[in-house]
C-alpha positions in Angstrom: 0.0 0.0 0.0 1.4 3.3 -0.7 1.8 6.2 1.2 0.6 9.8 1.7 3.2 13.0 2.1 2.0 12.5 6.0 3.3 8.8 6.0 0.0 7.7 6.5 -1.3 4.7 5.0 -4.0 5.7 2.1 -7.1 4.0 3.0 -11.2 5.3 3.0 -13.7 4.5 5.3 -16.0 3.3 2.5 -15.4 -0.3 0.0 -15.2 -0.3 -3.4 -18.0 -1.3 -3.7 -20.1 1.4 -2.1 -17.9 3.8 -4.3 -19.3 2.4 -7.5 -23.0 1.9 -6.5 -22.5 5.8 -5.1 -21.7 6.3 -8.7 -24.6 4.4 -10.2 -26.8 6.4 -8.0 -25.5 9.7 -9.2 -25.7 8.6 -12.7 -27.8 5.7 -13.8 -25.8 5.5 -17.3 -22.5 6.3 -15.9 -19.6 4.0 -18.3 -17.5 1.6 -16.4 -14.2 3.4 -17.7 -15.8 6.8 -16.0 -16.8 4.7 -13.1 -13.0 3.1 -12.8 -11.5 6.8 -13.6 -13.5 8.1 -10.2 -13.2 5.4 -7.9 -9.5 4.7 -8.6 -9.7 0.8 -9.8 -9.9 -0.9 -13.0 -12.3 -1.2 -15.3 -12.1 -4.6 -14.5 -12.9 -4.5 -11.3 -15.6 -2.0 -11.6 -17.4 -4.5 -13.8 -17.2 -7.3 -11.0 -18.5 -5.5 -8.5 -21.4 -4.3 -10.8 -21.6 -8.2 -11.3 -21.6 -8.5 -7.5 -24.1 -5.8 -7.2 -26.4 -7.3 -9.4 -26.0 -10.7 -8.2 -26.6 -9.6 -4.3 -30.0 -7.6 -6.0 -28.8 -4.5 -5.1 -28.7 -3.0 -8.7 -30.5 -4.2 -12.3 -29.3 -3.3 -15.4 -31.2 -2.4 -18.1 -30.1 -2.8 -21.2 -30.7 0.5 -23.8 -29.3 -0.3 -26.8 -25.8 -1.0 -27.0 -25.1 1.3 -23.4 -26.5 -0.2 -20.1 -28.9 1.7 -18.1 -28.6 0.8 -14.0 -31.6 0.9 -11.7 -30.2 1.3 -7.8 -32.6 -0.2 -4.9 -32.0 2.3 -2.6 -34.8 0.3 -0.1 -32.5 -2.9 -0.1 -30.6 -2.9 3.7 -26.8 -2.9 4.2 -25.0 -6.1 4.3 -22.9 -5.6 7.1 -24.5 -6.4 11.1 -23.2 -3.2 12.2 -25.3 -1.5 9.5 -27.7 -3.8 8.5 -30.6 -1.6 10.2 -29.7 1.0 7.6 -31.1 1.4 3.8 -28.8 2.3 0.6 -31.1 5.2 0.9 -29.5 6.4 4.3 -25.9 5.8 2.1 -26.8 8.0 -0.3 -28.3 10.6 1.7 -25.3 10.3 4.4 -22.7 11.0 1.5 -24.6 12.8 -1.5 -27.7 14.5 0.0 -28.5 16.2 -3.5 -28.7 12.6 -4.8 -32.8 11.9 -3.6 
């Protein structure tokens, strides 16, 4: 893991994957190469954890054309204990309130 100018180890409170549906929320027809390009991973990667998304039921993809549409179920709960209580709703709110 690499460094910051501090020496401190460069690390965010919030997964991957939480980046990229936070994405998806903002924009529903957002590309995987922007998606990758803001959250700092592969293009690769990004498409794994949409596949992982999907698969867990917490986004659809709706194909339009040849570009993919994405349809965020901001009623599903969180998948950890700690925050299972909590909606993807109270994610988005929490971190982009302009994103209702």
């Amino acid at each position: 893991m690499s460094e910051n100018t501090r020496g401190q180890h460069n690390w965010t409170f919030l997964s991957n994957h939480s980046h990229v549906l936070l994405c998806l929320a903002d924009n529903s027809e957002m590309r995987m190469r922007d998606i990758a390009q803001k959250v700092g991973i592969t293009e690769r990667a990004v498409q794994k954890i949409v596949a992982d998304l999907t698969e867990a039921g917490y986004i659809d993809r709706i194909k339009d054309g040849r570009c993919n549409r994405y349809q965020v179920h901001r009623d599903k709960h969180l998948r950890h204990p700690i925050e299972a209580h909590r909606v993807i709703e109270d994610l988005i709110r929490l971190i982009d309130p302009e994103n209702l």
